[in-house]
Structure formats: C-alpha cells, structure tokens
N, C-alpha and C positions, 0 to 999 in steps of 0.2 A: 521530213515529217514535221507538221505545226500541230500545236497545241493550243487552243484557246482558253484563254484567262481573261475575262469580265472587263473586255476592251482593249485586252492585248493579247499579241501571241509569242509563242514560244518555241523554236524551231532550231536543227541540227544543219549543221553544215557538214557535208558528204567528209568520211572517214575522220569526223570530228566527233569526241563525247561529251561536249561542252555544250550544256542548252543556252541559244541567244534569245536578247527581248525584242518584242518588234511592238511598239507605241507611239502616240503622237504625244511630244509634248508640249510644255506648257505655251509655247511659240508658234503652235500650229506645224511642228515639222516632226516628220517621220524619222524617228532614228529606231535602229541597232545595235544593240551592245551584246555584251559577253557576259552572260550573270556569273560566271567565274563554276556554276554548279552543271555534277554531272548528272546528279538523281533530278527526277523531273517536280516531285512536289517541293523542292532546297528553290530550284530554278523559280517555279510559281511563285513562294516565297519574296523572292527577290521581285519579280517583275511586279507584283502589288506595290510595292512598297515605296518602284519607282513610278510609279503612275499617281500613288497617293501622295508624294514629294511634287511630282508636275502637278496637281491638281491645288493644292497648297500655296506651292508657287504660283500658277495664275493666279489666284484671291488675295495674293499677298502678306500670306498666313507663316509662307515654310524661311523661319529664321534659323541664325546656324545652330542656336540649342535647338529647334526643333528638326532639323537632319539630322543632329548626331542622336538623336532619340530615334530617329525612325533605322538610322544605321545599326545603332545598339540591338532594335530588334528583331533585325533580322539577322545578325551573327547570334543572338541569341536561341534563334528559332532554328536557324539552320546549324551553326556549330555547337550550340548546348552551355556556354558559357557570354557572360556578360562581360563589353570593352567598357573599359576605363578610359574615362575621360575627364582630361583637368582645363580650369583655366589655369591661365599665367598666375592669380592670384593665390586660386588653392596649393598648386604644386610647391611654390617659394615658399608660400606660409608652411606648407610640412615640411620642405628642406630644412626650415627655420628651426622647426621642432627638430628633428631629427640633431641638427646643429648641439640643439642647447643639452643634448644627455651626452652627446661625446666632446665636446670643446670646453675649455675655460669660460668661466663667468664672459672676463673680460672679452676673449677671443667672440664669445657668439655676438654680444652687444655692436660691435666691429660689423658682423655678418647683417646685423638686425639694421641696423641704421642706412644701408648701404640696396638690402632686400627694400626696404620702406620707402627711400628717396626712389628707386627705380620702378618701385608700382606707383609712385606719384606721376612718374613724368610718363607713365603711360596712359595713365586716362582712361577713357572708356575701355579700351584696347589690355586693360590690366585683366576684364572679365569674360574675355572673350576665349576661344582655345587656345593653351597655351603653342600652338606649331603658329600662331598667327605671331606672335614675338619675331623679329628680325634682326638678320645684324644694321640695318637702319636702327634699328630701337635703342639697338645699345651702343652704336657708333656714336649718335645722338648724346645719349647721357653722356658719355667720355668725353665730348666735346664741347660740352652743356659746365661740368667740370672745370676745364680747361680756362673757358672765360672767365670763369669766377675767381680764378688763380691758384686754383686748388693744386699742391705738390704734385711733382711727377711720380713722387713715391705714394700719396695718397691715393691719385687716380689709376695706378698701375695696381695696387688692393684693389680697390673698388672694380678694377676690368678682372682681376683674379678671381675676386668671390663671386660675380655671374657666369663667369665659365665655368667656374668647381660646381655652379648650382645648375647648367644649362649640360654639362658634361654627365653628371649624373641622368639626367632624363633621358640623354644618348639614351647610356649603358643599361635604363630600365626599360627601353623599348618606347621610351612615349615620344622621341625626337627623331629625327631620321640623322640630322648634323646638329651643332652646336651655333646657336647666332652669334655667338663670343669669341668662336676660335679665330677669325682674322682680323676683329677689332683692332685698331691702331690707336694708341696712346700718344697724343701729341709732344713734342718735347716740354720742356716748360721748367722751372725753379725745384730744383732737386732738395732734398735735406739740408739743412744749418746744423753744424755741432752745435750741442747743447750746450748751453755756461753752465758756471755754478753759482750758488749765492753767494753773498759775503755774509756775515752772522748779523753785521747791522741790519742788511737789506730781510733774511727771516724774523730779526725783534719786530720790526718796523709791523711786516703782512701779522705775526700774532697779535700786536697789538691791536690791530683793527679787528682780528678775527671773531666772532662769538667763541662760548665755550666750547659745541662741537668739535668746531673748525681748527681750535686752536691745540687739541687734542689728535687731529690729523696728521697738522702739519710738525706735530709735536712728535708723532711718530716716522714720519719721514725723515727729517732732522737728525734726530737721537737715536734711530733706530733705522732706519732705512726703509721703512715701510713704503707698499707701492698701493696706491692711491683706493684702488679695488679692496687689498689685503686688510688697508687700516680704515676704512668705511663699514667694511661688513663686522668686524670684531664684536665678540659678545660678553659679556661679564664671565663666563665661564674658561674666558681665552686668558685672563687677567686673574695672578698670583699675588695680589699685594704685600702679601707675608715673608716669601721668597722675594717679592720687585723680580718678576719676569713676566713675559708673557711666551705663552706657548700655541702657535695655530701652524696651518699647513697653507702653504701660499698656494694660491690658483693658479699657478703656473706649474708647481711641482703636483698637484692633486692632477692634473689634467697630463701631464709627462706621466706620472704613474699610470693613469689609467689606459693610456695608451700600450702601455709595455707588460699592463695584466699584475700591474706591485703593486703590494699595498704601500701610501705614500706616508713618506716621515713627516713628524711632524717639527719643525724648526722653534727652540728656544732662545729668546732674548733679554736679555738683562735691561732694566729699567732704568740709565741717567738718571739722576736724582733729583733735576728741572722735567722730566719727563712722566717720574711717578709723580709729583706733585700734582699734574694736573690730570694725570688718570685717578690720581685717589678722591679728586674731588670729582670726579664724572662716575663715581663709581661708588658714590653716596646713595642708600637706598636702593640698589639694585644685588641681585643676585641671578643665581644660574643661567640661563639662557636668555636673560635681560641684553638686546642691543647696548652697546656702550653709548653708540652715535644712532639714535633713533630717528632724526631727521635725517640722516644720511643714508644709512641700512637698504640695500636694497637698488638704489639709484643707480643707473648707467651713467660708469665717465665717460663714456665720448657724447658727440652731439652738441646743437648748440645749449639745448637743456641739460648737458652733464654734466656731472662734477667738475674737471678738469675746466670746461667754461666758467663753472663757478668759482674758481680758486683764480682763476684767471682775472675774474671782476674786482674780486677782493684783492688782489694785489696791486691790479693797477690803477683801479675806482678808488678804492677804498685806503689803500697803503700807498701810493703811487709811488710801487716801486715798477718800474717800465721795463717788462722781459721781452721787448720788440727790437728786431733788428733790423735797419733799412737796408734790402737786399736789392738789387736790381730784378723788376718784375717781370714777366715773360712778355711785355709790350717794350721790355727794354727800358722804362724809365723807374726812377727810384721810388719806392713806399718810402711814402710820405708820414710820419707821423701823423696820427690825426683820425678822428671818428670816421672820416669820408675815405680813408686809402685804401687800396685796390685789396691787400690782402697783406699782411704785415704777418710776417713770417719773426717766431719767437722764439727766441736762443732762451729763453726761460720759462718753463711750464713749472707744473706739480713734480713731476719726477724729475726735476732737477736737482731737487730737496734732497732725494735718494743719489744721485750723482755726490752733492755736496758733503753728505754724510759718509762716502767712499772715502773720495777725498782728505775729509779732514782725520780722518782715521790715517791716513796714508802720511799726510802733514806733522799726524803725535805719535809716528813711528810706530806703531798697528802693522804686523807682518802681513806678508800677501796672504798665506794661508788662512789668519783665523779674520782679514776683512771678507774673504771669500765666505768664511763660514758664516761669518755674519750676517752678510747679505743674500746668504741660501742662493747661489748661484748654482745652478743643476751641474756643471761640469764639473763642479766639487764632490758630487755624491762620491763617488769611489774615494776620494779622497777620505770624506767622512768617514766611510766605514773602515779604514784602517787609523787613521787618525784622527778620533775626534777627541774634537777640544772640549774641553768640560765647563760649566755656567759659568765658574768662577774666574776661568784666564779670558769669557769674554766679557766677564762685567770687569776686568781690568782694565781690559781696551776701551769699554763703553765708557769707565768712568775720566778716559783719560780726554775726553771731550768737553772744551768748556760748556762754562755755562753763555749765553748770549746774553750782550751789554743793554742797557735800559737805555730806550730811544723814545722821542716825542714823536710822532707823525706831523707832517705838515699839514699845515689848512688848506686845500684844497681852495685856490681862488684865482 
C-alpha cells in the first residue's frame, strides 16, 4: 500500500510495519529509505523533511547547522522532545564550567589552557558538530606538542584532560566513541628533579622583585607558600598582631570537597624578614582588601602566567639561570640562549617551597611539624591526633635565617 506525500510516497514492504520513502533527490536519483516510523502521519513527517533537505541541497542552501535544524524537527514532531546539539566549541566550553565548581583553582586553569590551545588548532572545525572532532584532531595536537619539545609529562596531561573531556560526552549520549581513547603520546624528555635555591640566589630574584612580587616570593621562602595560595591572599588572611597567617590551600579546599568535609584551615607563623614585608603591603588595607592586587586572580600556568612571570624576573631581571641543558628529543643539547629548542628548568616558583622544606630539614625541623607546615594532605590524620600548636611552629619558622644582602649584576 503507497501513500502520497506532495512529491513523494510512502509505502509498506509485505509483513513489514515500517513506513518507507520513495523520492527523488537532489541528484536526480530515485531512492528508498526506511523512515524508522510505524504510524503513518510520524512516517509523512519524516519524508517532508527529507525532500525539503534534497530541495535545499540542490540550491545550495542545506548547511550541516541547517540539517540538524531540520533533524531536530522532526524528532521533535514525531518523538515529542527536542535533540541536543553541541559544537566542539560549546560542549568544551561547559565541560570547562563544570570543571571550575569541582577542581581546584589551580587544577581547572591546567584544564583551561590546554581546552583553549585545542580549539585553536581546530579552526573552523572548532564550530562545527562536535562528532565531527577526530582522533586525527587530537593525534594532531599531541604531535603538534611534540615538536615544540613539550615534556612527555606535559603532553601526556594535556592527552588526559581531552579524554576525561571527550569520555564524558560518551557517557552523556552525545559521542558514540571517544577520539582520544587510542591517541599515542610520542616518547620525548621526561621530568628534571627540581633544584633548590641557595639563599644568595633568592636575595638576588627579591632584590629585583617589585613590592608585590617580593611579598610572594617572601611567602614561598619563609613559609612555603604555593604560588596560587600566596597570589590570591587577602588582608583578612593576615594576623599582624599574632604575625600569622591563616587560609586554606587550594589543594586541601578541593580534597575536602571532594570527600563532602568541610576543609581546615592551615596556620602559619610569620619569619620576621617575612612580616616585614607583609606589614608594609598591608599599610591601608583592611578586610577583604587583596594583599597582592596586581596578582589576585591571574592563572599560573601559560605563557601569560605567573609562574612565566617569576620566571622572567629571575632570569631577566635577577639572572639567576634555573635552565638545565638536558638532551632534547632530536637528541642534541639545549643550548642556552633566547633561540633553544625548549630548555627544560630545574628551578621554577615552587622550587622556593622545596627550598623552604629543606632548609627546615637543614635547622633540624622534625619530619612531623615540616609536614605540618607545609599542610601536606597525607598529614591530615596525623593533625587530628597530633597537632602542633602556633607556637612550636613559629619555633621552627623562626629557626630559618634571615637572607644575606647581595648587589645584582648589570646585566651586559
């Protein structure tokens, strides 16, 4: 039995209950399909929809937003519910949100930087549907990476966080596979242990530093702060009267939240080179006042982030050189020098907070109360049967010299 529909028909195939479409398309060829429907006005539905698709398409008109519009309305008409459809650009962008209410400050910026570079190097192809993403796309970037000289541990994150973000779209119905799951990570220059400083080499980076800057590093140093923790601080985190400060680190806020606790908050004692330079950044401010108001806010990674920045000032501006010449993944040596392939550095920002372990360990600082000091998570149970009280860590703190008065060199 056929059915006509306004240039097409609509017909049963014997002991089938599936209406098929019989139309010409936009090629001039006769085809047949399966409109998937048993009722006969669901079936009509469908065969308009693909004839005004062929009709679009001859003129040139039917782009892929405008079939998924015409697809959208026909599941809407015949199933009663509207599909969801993303580009690659929209989807990432909400993974991104989604990202920044459960991860650490620091951890999503990680995610952000890494989501950003990969809709860059897509192109047009960023705003298209996201099922059009490939693992060409991302085999691509990973290898794109690779040249640059990028770590095998950086590019092995960066293949992680578009699988965690292409894995989810699985599990929410909008992928059918993941384009990330048989990515291959080329081999390439692994991690360098980190150095530490010597206390010359941190006089040297403060003396160049601005006041913010010098208030950072001054918290890394003296206090162990991590780079995120002592940027965002606000005059309400700072006890001047007691010399402590008291905040809860982005790694321990983000552990808590995960585990459904409410997170402790970690006190530290003030070095007395360290309040110095908080009491004078903390002239005229009060309550919810940023300490470091040029800083506040800014992602460390990136080449726009902090961690770049501290980077400049050390070695521009202090030249003090935290570059190691490693052998590169073409097998010859980083070269020192503005033009080398990628110069792999045994001294960043948080090497400041290694140093500050250290030299705690150096003035006989027991494992337990550097532990505390450094609000290391594997200590929490520890804390809760033994904690140490402000005063045996402002012993330890205070048992940290002061750093020696150095000139920087001229830079020539």
């Amino acid at each position: 039995m056929a059915r006509p529909s306004k240039g097409g028909t609509l017909f049963r195939r014997p002991e089938c209950a599936t209406w098929y479409a019989n139309y010409v398309d936009a090629d001039g060829r006769r085809r047949k399909v399966s409109t998937g429907q048993t009722e006969v006005e669901a079936a009509q539905t469908v065969l308009a929809t693909l004839m005004q698709a062929e009709r679009e398409g001859r003129t040139g008109r039917l782009t892929e937003k405008r079939a998924r519009e015409l697809i959208s309305e026909v599941v809407e008409r015949t199933e009663g519910f509207k599909m969801v459809h993303h580009t690659a650009r929209q989807y990432l962008t909400g993974f991104l949100e989604a990202k920044k209410l459960n991860r650490a400050l620091g951890g999503y910026q990680r995610y952000e930087v890494v989501i950003r570079k990969f809709l860059e190097s897509l192109g047009k192809k960023a705003d298209l549907a996201l099922e059009r993403v490939s693992h060409d796309d991302i085999q691509s970037f990973v290898n794109a990476a690779h040249k640059k000289g990028k770590r095998f541990k950086t590019i092995t994150f960066e293949k992680k966080a578009l699988s965690t973000a292409f894995s989810k779209a699985v599990r929410l119905g909008y992928l059918s596979i993941n384009p990330a799951a048989n990515v291959e990570v080329p081999a390439g220059p692994d991690s360098i242990e980190k150095e530490i400083f010597t206390p010359a080499e941190v006089a040297m980076i403060l003396a160049a530093a601005d006041s913010e800057w010098k208030g950072v590093i001054s918290l890394a140093y003296f206090a162990g702060f991590r780079l995120l923790d002592a940027s965002n601080l606000r005059h309400s985190n700072l006890d001047l009267e007691t010399k402590a400060i008291t905040f809860v680190p982005q790694k321990t806020m983000h552990a808590a939240r995960r585990r459904g606790r409410k997170p402790k908050a970690l006190t530290i004692p003030l070095h007395a080179s360290l309040f110095s330079v908080l009491q004078d950044l903390a002239q005229d401010k009060s309550g919810d006042a940023p300490i470091f108001p040029s800083l506040i806010g800014k992602q460390t990674s990136g080449r726009s982030g902090l961690s770049q920045e501290f980077i400049t000032l050390m070695e521009t501006k202090a030249g003090v050189d935290g570059r190691k010449q490693v052998p590169s993944i073409l097998g010859v040596e980083v070269i020192k020098g503005r033009n080398n392939p990628r110069a792999l550095r045994a001294k960043t920002f948080h090497s400041l907070r290694h140093t500050f372990i250290t030299e705690l360990r150096k003035e006989g600082v027991d494992l337990e109360t550097r532990q505390d000091l450094a609000g290391h998570e594997d200590r929490e149970q520890t804390r809760h049967y033994t904690h140490l009280d402000v005063e045996v860590l402002r012993q330890a703190i205070d048992r940290l010299s002061s750093l020696p008065a150095v000139t920087i060199p001229n830079p020539s």
